[in-house]
C-alpha positions in Angstrom: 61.8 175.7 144.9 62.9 177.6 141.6 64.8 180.1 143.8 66.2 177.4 146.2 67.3 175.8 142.5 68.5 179.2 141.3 70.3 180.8 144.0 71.2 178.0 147.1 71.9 175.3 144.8 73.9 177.7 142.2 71.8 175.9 139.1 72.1 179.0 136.7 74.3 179.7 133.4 75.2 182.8 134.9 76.5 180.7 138.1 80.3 180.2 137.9 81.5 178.5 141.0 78.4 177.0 141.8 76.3 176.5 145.2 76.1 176.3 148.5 77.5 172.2 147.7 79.5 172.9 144.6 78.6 172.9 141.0 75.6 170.7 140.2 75.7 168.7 137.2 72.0 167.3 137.4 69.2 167.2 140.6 65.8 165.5 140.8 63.1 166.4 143.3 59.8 165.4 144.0 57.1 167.3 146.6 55.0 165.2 148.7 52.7 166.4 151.6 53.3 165.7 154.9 50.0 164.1 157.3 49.7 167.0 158.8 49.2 168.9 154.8 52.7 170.7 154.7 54.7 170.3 151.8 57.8 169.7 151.4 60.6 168.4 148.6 62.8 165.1 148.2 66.1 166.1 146.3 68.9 163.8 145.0 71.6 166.4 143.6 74.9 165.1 141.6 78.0 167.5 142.2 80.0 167.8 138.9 83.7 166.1 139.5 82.1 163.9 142.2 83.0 160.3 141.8 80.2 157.1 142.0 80.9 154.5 145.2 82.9 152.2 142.8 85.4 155.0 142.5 85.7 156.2 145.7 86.9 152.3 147.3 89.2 151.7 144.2 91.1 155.2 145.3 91.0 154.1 149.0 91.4 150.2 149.1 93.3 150.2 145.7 94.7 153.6 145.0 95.1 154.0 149.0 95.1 158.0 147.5 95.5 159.4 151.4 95.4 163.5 150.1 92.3 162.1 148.0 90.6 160.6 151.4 92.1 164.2 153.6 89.8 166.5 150.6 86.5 164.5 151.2 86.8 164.0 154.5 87.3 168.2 154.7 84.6 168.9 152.0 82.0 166.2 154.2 82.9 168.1 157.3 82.9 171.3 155.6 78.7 170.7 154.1 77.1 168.5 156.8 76.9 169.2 160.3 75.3 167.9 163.2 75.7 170.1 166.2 74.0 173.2 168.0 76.7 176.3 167.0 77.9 177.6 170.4 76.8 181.4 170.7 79.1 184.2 170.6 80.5 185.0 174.5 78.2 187.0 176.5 75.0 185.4 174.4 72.8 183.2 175.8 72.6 180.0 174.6 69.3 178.0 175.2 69.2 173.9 174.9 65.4 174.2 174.1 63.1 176.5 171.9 60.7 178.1 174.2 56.9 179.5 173.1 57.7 182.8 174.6 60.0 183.9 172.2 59.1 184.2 167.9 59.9 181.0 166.4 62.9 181.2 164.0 61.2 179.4 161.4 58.5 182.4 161.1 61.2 185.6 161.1 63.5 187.3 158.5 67.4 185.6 158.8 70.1 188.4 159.5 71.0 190.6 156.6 73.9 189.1 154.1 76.0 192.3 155.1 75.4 191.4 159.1 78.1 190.5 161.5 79.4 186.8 161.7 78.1 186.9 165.1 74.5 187.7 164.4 74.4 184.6 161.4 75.8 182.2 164.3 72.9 183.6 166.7 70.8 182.9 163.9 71.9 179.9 163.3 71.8 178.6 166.8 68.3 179.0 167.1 67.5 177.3 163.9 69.0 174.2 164.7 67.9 174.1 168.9 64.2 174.5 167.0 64.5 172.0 163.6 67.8 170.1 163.9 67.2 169.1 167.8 65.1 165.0 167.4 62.9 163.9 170.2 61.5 160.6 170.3 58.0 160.1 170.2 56.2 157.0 169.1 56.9 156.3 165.2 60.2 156.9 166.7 59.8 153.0 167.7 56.9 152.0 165.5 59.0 149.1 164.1 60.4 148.0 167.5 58.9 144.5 167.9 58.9 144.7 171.9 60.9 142.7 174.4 63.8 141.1 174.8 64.8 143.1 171.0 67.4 146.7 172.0 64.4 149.5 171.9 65.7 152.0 169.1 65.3 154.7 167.4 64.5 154.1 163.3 66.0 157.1 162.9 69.3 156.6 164.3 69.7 158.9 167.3 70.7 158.7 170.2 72.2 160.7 172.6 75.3 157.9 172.7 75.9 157.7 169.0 78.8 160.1 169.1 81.8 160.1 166.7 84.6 162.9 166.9 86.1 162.7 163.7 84.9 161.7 160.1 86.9 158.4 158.9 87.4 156.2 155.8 88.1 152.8 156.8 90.3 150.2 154.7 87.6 149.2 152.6 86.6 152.5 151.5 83.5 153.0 153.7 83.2 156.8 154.8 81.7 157.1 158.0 80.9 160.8 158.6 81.0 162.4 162.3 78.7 162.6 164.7 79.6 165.1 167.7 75.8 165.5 169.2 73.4 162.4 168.3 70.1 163.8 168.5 70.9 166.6 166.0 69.7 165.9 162.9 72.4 165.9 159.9 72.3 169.9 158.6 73.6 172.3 155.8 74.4 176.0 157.3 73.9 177.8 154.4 71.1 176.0 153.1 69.0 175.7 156.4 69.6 179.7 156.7 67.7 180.0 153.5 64.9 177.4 154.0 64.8 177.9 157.7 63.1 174.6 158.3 64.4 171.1 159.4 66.0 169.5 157.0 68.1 166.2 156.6 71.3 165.7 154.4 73.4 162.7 153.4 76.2 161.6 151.2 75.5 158.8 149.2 78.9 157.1 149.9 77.8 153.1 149.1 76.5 150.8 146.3 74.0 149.7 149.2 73.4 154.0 150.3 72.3 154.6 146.5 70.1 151.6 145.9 68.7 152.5 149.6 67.8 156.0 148.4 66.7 155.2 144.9 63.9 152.6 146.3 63.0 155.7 148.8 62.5 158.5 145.9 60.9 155.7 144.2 58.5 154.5 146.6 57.7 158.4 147.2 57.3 159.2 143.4 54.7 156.0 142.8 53.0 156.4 146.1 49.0 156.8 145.6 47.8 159.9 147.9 45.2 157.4 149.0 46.0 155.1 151.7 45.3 151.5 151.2 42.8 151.3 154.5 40.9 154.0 153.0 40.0 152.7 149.5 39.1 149.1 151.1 36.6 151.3 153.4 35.3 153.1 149.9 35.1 149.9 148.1 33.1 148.3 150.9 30.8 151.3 151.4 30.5 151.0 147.4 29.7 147.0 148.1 27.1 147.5 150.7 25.0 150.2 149.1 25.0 148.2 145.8 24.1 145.1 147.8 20.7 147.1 149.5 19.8 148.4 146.0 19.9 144.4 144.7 17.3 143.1 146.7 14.8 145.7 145.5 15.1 143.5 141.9 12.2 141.3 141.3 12.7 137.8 139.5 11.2 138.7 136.3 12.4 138.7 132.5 14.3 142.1 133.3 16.0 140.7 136.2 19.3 140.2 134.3 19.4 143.4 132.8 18.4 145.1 135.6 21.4 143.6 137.8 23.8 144.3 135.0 22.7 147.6 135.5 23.8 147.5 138.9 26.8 145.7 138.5 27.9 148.2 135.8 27.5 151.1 138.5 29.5 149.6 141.0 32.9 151.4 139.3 31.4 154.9 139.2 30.2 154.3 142.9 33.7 152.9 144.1 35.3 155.9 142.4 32.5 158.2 144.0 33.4 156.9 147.3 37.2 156.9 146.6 37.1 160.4 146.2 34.8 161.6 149.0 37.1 159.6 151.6 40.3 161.3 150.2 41.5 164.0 151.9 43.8 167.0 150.6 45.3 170.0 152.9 44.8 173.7 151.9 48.1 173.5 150.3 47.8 170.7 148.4 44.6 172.4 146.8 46.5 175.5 146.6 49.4 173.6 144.5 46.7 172.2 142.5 44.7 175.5 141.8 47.7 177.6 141.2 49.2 174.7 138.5 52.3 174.0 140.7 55.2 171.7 139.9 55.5 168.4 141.7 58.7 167.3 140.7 61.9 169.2 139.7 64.4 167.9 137.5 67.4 169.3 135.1 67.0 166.4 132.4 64.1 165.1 130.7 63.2 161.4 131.0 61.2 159.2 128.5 59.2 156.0 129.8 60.9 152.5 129.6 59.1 149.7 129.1 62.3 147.7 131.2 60.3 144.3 131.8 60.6 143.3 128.4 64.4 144.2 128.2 64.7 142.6 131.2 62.7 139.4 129.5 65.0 139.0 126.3 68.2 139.3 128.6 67.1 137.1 130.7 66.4 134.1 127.9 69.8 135.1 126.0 71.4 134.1 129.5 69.9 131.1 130.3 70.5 130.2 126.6 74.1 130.4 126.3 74.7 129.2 130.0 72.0 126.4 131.1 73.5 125.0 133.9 73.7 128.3 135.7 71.2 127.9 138.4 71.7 131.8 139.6 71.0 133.2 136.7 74.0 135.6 136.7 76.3 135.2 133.6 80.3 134.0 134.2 81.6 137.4 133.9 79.2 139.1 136.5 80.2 139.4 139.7 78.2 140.3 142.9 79.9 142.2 145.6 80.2 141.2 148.7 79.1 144.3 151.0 77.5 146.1 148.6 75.8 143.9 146.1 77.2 146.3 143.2 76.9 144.6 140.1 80.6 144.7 138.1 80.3 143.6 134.1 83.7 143.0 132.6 84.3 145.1 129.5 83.1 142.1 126.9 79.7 142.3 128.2 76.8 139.7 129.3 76.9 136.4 127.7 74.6 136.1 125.0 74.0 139.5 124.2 76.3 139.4 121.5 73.2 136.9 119.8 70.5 140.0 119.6 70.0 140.5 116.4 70.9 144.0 115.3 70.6 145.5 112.2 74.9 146.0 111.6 74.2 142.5 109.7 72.4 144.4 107.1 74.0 144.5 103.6 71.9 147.9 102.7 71.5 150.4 105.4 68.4 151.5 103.4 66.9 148.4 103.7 63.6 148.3 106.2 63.9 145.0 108.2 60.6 143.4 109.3 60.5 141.5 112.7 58.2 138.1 112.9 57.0 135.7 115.3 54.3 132.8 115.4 51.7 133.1 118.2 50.6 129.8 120.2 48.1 128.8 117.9 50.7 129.1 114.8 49.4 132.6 113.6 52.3 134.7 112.1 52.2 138.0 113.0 54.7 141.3 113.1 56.1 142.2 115.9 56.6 146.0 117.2 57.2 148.0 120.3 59.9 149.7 121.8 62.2 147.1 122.3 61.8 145.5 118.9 63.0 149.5 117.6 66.2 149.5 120.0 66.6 146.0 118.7 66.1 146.8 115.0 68.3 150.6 115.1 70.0 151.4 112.1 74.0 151.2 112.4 73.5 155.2 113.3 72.3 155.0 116.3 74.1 152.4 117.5 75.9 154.0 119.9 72.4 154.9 121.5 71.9 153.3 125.1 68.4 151.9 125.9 
């Protein structure tokens, strides 16, 4: 992954004009194994110059910036691709992968010096073998039955077939499509990896929240699957259960069964681990003190509930009679949900007390509150700091 980082995506101060997409300004990734044990990588990568959705429909439903729409339509067409390269004349080009023949995935691509014609050969065997979808059942694993359309969750499909990449009037890019049941593909970078892949453009306030819950749910998921800890936990539950009618009803009863009850964790996490299972290279990434996650920036934990808490109240404070809870100068979009602030800011943030009302910037400020039963007490925490900043580090976002 460091050399995929290093030389495909161009991340590297002696890199001047950047990858196989561009120059990157920042990219996260995180590894997760597959059922089956492979691993394999989740990457969100930000091209430097790129705009955010917001931008992109003000310069197209706005703007109506037509040479700005013809250069991301060429540089989408130009990085994503979704058909089988035809072969040179005089080459045989098969529809399927056959067993008879070395799978591309497991030989050496051509040399950088080789001929154009060998890399499309190349090429044209990678994507027949990774980039061609067949359905099989998790295909349909969410299709409810009869009378509902049976489709693919993947979205492909023989008949979803689109020439030409377009930008419609309210700024909504919709990519081309000329074979549906090839799966969305960078040349350059399925040369190096030589593996399926998958790649898409976040153009949408609704496509970026979409893939931020996705990388999210993948970065929090437990590598144990809920049916197997409820099978450890009961096995844990029944064996302490057997041991409990051994326990006669004497003085040392009680202690005796808060022996057993105590032992119940350290038997659930016993079982826990003996029904979790880990592939060779999983315990390979483990032994060899592999990275799980790649990123260019460093991240801190935020505690956001409670910011989320004392925004909250300073909303509902200056503005009771809003029922939605969304102050006058928010706005909710209508396709996307994108959330617009005007340029003063919520309503009732402006009532957080900060410390610019100081007279001495030297001076320490101390932050109280009374508990239910009327106990003062001092309150601290990460939100009471931010709160509390000195007029220095104002400018510092939470």
């Amino acid at each position: 992954m460091n050399a995929f980082i290093r030389h495909v995506l161009g991340v590297s101060p002696s890199s001047i004009s950047g990858g196989a997409l561009g120059k990157v300004s920042a990219y996260y990734g995180c590894v997760e194994a597959q059922g089956r044990g492979s691993l394999h990588c989740h990457m969100m990568v930000w091209i430097k110059g790129a705009l955010d959705p917001n931008a992109i429909r003000r310069r197209v439903t706005e703007l109506h910036d037509e040479e700005f729409c013809r250069k991301l339509i060429a540089y989408l067409d130009n990085n994503i691709s979704n058909f089988v390269p035809p072969c040179p004349i005089g080459e045989h080009q098969p529809s399927v992968h056959t067993s008879s023949r070395p799978h591309p995935c497991q030989t050496l691509g051509p040399a950088p010096i080789a001929r154009n014609a060998e890399r499309t050969i190349d090429l044209n065997k990678l994507v027949v073998a990774c980039q061609t979808h067949r359905h099989n059942r998790t295909c349909y694993k969410y299709w409810k039955g009869p009378p509902d359309p049976k489709q693919c969750r993947f979205d492909l499909d023989p008949d979803n077939v689109q020439q030409e990449s377009t930008i419609d009037e309210e700024g909504n890019v919709n990519l081309r499509c000329i074979e549906g049941m090839i799966n969305n593909y960078n040349e350059t970078i399925l040369e190096c990896v030589r593996c399926n892949m998958d790649i898409k453009f976040i153009a949408s306030g609704r496509d970026a929240k979409a893939i931020m819950y996705y990388i999210t749910d993948y970065v929090t998921k437990s590598p144990l699957s809920t049916h197997a800890s409820y099978v450890a936990l009961e096995t844990a539950v029944k064996h302490l259960r057997e041991g409990s009618r051994s326990v006669d009803a004497t003085n040392g009863a009680d202690r005796e069964s808060r022996t057993k009850a105590s032992s119940i964790v350290q038997r659930c996490a016993f079982s826990i681990l003996g029904q979790q299972e880990l592939s060779a290279q999983q315990v390979a990434s483990e032994l060899l003190n592999l990275d799980d996650h790649f990123t260019s920036h460093q991240f801190r934990h935020l505690f956001w509930l409670q910011g989320k808490s004392i925004v909250a109240s300073h909303l509902r404070s200056r503005d009771p009679t809003n029922q939605s809870g969304v102050p006058p100068n928010v706005a909710l979009a209508n396709d996307d949900d994108d959330l617009y602030v005007s340029d003063d800011g919520p309503a009732g943030l402006g009532d957080i007390p900060s410390s610019e009302t100081a007279e001495d910037e030297t001076s320490v400020d101390v932050v109280l509150d009374i508990s239910r039963d009327g106990q003062v007490f001092y309150t601290t925490g990460q939100l009471s700091d931010y709160l509390m900043r000195g007029t220095m580090l104002q400018g510092l976002c939470l």
